[in-house]
C-alpha positions as CSV (number, residue, x, y, z in Angstrom):
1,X,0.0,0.0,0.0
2,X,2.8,2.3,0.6
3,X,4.5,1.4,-2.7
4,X,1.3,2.3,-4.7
5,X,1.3,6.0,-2.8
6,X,5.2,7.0,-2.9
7,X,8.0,5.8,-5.1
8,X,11.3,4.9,-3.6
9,X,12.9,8.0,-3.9
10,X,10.4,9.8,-1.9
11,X,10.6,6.8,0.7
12,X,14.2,7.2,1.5
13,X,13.3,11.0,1.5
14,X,10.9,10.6,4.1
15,X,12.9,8.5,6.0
16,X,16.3,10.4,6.0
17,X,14.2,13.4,7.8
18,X,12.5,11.4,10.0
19,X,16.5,10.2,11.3
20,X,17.5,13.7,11.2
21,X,15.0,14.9,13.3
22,X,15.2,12.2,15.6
23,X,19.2,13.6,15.6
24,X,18.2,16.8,16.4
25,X,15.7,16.6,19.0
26,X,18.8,14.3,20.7
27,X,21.4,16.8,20.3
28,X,18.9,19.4,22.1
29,X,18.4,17.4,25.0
30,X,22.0,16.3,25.4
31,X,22.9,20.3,24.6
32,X,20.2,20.8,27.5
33,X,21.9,18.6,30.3
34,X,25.3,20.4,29.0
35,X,24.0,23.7,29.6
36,X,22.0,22.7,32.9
37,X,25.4,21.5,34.2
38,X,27.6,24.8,32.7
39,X,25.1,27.5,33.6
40,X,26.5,28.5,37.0
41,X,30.2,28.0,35.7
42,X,30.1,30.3,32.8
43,X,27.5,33.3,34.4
44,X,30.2,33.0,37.9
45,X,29.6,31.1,41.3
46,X,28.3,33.2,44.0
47,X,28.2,32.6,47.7
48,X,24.3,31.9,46.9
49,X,24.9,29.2,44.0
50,X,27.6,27.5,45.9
51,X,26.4,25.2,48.0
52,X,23.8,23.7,45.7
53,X,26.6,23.4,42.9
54,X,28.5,21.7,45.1
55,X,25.9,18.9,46.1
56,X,25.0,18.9,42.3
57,X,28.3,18.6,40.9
58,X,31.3,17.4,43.2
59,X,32.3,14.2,42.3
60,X,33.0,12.9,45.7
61,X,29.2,13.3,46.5
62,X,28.2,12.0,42.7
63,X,30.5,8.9,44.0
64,X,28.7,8.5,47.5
65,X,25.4,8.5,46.3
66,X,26.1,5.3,44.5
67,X,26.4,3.6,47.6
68,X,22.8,4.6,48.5
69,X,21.6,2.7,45.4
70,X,24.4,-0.4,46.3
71,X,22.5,-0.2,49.6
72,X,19.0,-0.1,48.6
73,X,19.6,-3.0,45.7
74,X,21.1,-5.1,48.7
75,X,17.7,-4.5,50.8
76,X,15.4,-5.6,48.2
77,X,16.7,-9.0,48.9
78,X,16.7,-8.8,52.4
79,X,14.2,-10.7,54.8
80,X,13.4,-13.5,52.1
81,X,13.2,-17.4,52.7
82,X,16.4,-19.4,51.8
83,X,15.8,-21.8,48.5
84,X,13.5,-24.7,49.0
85,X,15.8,-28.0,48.4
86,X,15.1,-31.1,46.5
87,X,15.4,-34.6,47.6
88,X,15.3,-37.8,45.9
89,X,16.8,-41.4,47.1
90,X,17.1,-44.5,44.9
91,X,17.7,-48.2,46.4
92,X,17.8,-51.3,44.0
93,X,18.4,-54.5,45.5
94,X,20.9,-56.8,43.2
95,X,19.8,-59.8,44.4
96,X,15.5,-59.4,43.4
97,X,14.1,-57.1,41.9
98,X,12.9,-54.8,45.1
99,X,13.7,-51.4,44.6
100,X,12.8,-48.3,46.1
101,X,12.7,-44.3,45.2
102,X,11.6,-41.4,46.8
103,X,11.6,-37.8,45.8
104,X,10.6,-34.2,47.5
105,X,10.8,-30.8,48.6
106,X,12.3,-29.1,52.0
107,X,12.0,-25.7,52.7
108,X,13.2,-23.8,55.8
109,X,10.8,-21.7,57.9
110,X,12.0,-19.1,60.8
111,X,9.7,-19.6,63.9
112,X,10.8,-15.9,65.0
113,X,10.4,-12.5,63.3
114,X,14.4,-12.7,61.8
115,X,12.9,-12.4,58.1
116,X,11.3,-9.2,59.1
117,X,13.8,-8.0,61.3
118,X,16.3,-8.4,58.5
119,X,13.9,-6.0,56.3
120,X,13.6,-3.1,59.6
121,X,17.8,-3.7,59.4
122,X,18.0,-2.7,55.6
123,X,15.7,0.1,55.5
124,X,17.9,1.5,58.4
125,X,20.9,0.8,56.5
126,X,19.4,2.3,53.8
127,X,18.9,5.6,55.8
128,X,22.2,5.2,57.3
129,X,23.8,5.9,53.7
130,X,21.4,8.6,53.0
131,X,22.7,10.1,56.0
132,X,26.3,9.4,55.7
133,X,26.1,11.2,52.1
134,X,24.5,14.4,53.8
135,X,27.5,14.5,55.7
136,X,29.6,14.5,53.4
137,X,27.1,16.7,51.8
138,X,27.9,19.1,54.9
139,X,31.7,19.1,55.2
140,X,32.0,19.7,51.3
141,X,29.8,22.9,51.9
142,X,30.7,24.6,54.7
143,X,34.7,23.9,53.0
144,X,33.9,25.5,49.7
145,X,31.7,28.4,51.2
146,X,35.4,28.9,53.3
147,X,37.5,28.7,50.7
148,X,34.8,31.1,48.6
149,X,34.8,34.1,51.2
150,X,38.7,33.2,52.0
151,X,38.6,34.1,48.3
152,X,36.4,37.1,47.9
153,X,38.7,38.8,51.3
154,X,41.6,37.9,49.4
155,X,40.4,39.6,46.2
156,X,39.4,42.5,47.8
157,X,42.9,43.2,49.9
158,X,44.4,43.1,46.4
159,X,42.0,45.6,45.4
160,X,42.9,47.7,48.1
161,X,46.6,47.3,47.2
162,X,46.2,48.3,43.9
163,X,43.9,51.5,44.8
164,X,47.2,52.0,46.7
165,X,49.5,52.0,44.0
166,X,47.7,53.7,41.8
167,X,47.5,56.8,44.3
168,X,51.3,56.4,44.9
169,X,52.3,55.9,41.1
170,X,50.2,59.1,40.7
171,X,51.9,60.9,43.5
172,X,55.8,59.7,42.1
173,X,55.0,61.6,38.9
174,X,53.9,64.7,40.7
175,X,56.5,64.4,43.1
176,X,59.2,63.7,40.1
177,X,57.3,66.8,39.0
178,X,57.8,68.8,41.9
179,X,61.5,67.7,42.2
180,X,62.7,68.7,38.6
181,X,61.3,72.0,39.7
182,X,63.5,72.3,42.6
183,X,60.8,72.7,44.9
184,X,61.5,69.5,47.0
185,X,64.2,67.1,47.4
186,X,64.6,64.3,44.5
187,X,64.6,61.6,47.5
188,X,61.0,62.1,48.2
189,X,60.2,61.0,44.6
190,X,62.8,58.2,45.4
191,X,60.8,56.7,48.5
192,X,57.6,57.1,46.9
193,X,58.8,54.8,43.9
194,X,60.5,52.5,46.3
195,X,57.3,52.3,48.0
196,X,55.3,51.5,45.1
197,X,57.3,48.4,44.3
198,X,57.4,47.3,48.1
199,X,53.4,47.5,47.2
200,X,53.6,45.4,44.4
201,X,55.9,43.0,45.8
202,X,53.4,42.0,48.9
203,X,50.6,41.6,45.8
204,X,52.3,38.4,44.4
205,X,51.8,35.7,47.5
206,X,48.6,37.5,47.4
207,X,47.8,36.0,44.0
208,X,49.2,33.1,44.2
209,X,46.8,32.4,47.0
210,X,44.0,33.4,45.1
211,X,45.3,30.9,42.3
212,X,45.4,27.8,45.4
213,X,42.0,28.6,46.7
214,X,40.4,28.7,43.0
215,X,42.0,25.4,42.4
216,X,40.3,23.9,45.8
217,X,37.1,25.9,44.6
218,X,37.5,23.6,40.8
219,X,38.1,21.1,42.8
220,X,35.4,20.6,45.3
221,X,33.0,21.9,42.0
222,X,34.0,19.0,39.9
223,X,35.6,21.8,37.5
224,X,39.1,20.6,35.3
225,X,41.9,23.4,35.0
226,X,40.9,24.5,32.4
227,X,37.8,25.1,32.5
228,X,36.3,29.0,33.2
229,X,35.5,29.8,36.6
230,X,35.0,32.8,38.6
231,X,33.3,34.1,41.7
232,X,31.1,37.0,41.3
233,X,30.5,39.9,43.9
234,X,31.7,40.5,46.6
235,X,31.5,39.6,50.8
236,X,28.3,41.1,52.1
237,X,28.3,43.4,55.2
238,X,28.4,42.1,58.6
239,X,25.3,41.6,59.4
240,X,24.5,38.7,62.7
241,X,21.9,35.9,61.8
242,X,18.8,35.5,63.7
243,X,19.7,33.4,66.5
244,X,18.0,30.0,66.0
245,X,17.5,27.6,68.4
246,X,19.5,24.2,67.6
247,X,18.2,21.6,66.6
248,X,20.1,18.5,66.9
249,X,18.0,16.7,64.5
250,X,18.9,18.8,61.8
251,X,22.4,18.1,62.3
252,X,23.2,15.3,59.3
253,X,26.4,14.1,62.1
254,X,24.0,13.7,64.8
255,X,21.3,12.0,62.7
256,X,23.6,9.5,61.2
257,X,24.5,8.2,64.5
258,X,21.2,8.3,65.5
259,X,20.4,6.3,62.5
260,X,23.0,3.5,63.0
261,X,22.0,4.0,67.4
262,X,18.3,2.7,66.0
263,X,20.3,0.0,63.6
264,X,21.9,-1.2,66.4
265,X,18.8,-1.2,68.7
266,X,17.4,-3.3,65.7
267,X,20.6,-5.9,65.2
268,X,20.2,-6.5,68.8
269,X,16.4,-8.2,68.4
270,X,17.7,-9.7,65.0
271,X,20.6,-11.5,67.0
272,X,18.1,-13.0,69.7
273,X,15.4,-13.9,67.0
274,X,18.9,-15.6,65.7
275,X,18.9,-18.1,68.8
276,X,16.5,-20.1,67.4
277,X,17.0,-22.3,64.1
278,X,14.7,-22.2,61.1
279,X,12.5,-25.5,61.3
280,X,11.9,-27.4,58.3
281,X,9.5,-29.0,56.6
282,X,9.5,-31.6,54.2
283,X,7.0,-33.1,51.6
284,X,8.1,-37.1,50.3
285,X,6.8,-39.1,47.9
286,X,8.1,-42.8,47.5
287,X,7.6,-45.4,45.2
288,X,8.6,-49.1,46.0
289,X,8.8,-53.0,44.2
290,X,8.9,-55.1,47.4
291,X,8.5,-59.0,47.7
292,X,5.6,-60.3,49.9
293,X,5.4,-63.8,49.8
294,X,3.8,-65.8,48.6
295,X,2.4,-62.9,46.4
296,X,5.3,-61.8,44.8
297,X,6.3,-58.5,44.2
298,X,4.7,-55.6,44.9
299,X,4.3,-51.9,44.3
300,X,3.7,-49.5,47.1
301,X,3.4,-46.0,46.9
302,X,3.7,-43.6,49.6
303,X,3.3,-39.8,50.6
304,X,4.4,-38.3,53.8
305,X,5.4,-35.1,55.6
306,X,9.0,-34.1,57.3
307,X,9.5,-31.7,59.7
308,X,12.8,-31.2,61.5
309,X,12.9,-28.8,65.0
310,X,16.5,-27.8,65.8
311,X,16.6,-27.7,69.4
312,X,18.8,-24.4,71.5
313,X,20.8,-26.5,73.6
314,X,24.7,-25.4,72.8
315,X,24.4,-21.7,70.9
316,X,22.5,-19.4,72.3
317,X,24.0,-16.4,70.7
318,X,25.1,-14.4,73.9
319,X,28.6,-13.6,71.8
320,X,26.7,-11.4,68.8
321,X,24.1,-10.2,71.4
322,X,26.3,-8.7,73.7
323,X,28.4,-7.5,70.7
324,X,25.4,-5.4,69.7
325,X,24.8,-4.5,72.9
326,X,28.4,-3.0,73.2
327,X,28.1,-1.2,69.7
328,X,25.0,0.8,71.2
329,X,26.2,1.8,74.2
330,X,29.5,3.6,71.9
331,X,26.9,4.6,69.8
332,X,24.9,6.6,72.7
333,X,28.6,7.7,74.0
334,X,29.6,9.1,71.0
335,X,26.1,10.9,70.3
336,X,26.7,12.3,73.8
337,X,29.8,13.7,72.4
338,X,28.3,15.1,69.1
339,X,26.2,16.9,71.3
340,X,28.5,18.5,73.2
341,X,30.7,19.7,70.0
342,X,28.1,20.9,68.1
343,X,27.0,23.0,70.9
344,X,30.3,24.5,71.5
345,X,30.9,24.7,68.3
346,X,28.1,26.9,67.8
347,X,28.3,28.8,71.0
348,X,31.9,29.8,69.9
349,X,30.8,30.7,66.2
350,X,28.0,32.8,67.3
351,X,30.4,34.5,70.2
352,X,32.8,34.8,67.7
353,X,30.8,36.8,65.1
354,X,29.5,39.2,68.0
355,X,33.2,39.9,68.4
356,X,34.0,40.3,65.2
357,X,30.8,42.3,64.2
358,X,32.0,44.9,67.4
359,X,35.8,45.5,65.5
360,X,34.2,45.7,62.2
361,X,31.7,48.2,63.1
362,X,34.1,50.1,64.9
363,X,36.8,50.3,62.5
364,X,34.3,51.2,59.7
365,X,32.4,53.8,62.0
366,X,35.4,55.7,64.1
367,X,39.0,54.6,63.2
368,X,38.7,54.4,59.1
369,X,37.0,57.7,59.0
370,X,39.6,59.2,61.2
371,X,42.5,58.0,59.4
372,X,40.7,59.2,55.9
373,X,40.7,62.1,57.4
374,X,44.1,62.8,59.1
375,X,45.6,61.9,55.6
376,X,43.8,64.2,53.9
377,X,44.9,66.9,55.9
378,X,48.4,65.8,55.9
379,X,48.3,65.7,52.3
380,X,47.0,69.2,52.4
381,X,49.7,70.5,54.9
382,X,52.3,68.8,52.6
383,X,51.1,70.6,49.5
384,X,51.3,73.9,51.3
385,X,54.9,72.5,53.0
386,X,53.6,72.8,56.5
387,X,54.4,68.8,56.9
388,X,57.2,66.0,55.5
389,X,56.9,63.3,53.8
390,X,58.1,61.1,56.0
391,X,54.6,61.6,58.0
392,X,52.6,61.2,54.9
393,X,54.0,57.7,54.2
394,X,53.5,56.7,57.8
395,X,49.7,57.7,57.3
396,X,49.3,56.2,54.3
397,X,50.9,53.0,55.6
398,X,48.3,52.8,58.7
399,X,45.7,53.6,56.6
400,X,46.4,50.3,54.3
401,X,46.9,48.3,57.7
402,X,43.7,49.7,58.9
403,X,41.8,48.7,55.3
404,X,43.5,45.5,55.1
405,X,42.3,44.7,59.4
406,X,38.6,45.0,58.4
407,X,38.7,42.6,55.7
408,X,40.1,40.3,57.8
409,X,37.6,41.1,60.6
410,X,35.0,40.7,57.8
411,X,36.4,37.2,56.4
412,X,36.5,36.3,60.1
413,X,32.8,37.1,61.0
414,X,31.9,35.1,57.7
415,X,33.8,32.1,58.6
416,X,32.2,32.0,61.8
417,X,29.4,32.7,60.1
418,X,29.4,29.3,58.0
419,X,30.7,27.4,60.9
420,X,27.1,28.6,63.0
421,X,25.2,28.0,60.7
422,X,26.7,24.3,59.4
423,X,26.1,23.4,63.5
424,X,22.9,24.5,63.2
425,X,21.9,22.9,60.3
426,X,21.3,26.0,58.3
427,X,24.2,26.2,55.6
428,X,22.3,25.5,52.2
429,X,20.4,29.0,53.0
430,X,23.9,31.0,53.7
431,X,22.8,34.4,52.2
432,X,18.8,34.0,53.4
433,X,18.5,36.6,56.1
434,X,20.8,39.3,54.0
């Protein structure tokens, strides 16, 4: 029917398009993942973007979260009967023709809840990996969100020193200016110059650190060398978090060992239901030629039932019990001492940024605008050649010093900051309350 309505040429026609658009409409949705997976790398990370780019893309977590499907493929099996077993038995006798043969099942049944016990087991182990990748989930954060605003303080104290040396390249030339015109001493120029390259000497271990903590920002963003990365803006003001009350439960540490505490609670019924053998039970059928004088031979058949009780008399399992009973009571210790470090942990981030936040404000508020404004006066007075140099270099030198301090207060506040909020089990929402 198709013949009679199109020729061959317009067959092959038809089908060459349909294969190139079934080509296309692949490319577009393999172009699609690309660009899903390259949008945040080629518009610039942010302290925002981050932490969900890390749990999207770092390779360490992509790894661990094959482990929650290894885990969850294991479960499926778990909690089922063993394979029933076939049995058959043949017996000829050489001497007459008496024979006899038998064939049947045996299948093992647990007189205790083990099977489902072994299923409670595997969904906890299940939830045990899920937990153990949100952990990892957690460090990788709060590292990169480090390294990101170790970054962004770094940038801007370069910043600063170049503002720097473009005012003091600016005030060589005028000074060279000044000096060819007799009106001061050639040294002055000198010193400025000099301090110009002292300026750009202390820039290069500044980049080179920039350079490191990109490469650990690639890194823990599953990003190659070569490939284009940047962080855009800048660290926000300090600004304190609403205090929030901590939860322990939203800690991913705490609730992985709370997890494997309930595992352990669990393997502890599992190892007593494991005291008692599965019975068995066993279906035969026999067939047999057997002499009965003065009959002859004859057949018989038979049908019967098996069923085998293992009796607890030499294992009763104390060894693995107490074993699990052990492993809960380090469990429960250890939780104890989660406790206590996340709580400190917080207590001293939170202290920490209050401290912080008290130098920052006051450096921006009273001492910066103070210094601004003693060296614009001594640049006045040393126009008018009411002051040296000398005292303009030392002002501009504690001026830097006093830049440079606040964005280390700054980095400081939001590295304690990350560490609060990572206790607290807030870290995927860093720049919520700003």
């Amino acid at each position: 029917m198709l013949m009679k309505i199109f020729d061959h040429g317009q067959i092959w026609t038809l089908v060459a398009n349909l294969l190139a658009g079934l080509f296309l409409a692949l490319s577009g949705v393999a172009e699609t993942v690309t660009k899903e997976e390259s949008t945040a790398s080629e518009g610039g990370w942010s302290l925002t973007s981050i932490p969900e780019g890390v749990i999207r893309l770092n390779p360490e977590i992509r790894a661990a979260r094959w482990t929650i499907e290894m885990v969850k493929s294991r479960s499926r099996q778990a909690g089922r009967l063993n394979h029933p077993q076939l049995k058959s038995s043949y017996f000829d006798n050489s001497r007459t023709s008496e024979m006899q043969t038998s064939a049947g099942f045996e299948q093992a049944f647990p007189i205790t809840a083990r099977l489902r016990l072994e299923k409670t087991v595997a969904r906890h182990k299940v939830q045990e990996a899920e937990s153990e990748v949100a952990v990892m989930s957690r460090l990788h954060v709060e590292n990169a969100l480090t390294q990101a605003i170790r970054y962004l303080a770094n940038r801007e104290r370069l910043e600063i020193a170049e503002n720097q040396i473009e005012v003091a390249q600016e005030r060589t030339l005028f000074l060279k200016a000044q000096a060819v015109k007799g009106e001061i001493s050639s040294l002055d120029a000198t010193q400025s110059s000099l301090e110009v390259d002292g300026l750009k000497l202390q820039m290069r271990p500044m980049r080179a650190i920039s350079k490191e903590l990109a490469n650990e920002l690639r890194t823990l963003l599953g990003l190659l060398p070569d490939e284009k990365f940047q962080i855009t803006g800048s660290l926000p003001p300090a600004v304190m978090p609403v205090a929030t009350e901590i939860r322990l439960m939203q800690s991913p540490d705490y609730l992985l060992l709370q997890q494997k505490a309930q595992t352990a609670e669990e393997n502890i019924k599992l190892e007593r239901a494991k005291r008692y053998a599965d019975i068995r039970l066993g279906i035969l059928h026999q067939w047999s030629m057997e002499e009965d004088a003065p009959l002859g031979i004859q057949k018989e058949r038979r049908f019967g039932f098996q069923l085998s009780v293992p009796l607890p008399l030499w294992n009763r399992n104390e060894g693995e019990i107490n074993a699990r009973k052990i492993e809960l009571k380090r469990l429960q210790a250890v939780m104890k001492s989660v406790e206590s470090r996340i709580l400190n942990r917080a207590d001293s981030a939170y202290g920490g940024m209050i401290e912080h936040l008290a130098v920052y404000n006051e450096i921006t508020q009273q001492l910066l605008p103070k210094r601004e404004h003693y060296l614009k006066t001594l640049e006045h007075s040393f126009m008018q050649g009411l002051s040296n140099y000398e005292r303009l270099v030392r002002a501009q030198e504690a001026l830097l010093k006093l830049k440079m301090e606040r964005s280390r207060v700054l980095e400081s506040f939001h590295m304690d900051r990350v560490r609060y909020q990572s206790e607290t089990g807030n870290l995927e929402n860093y720049n919520a309350s700003y």
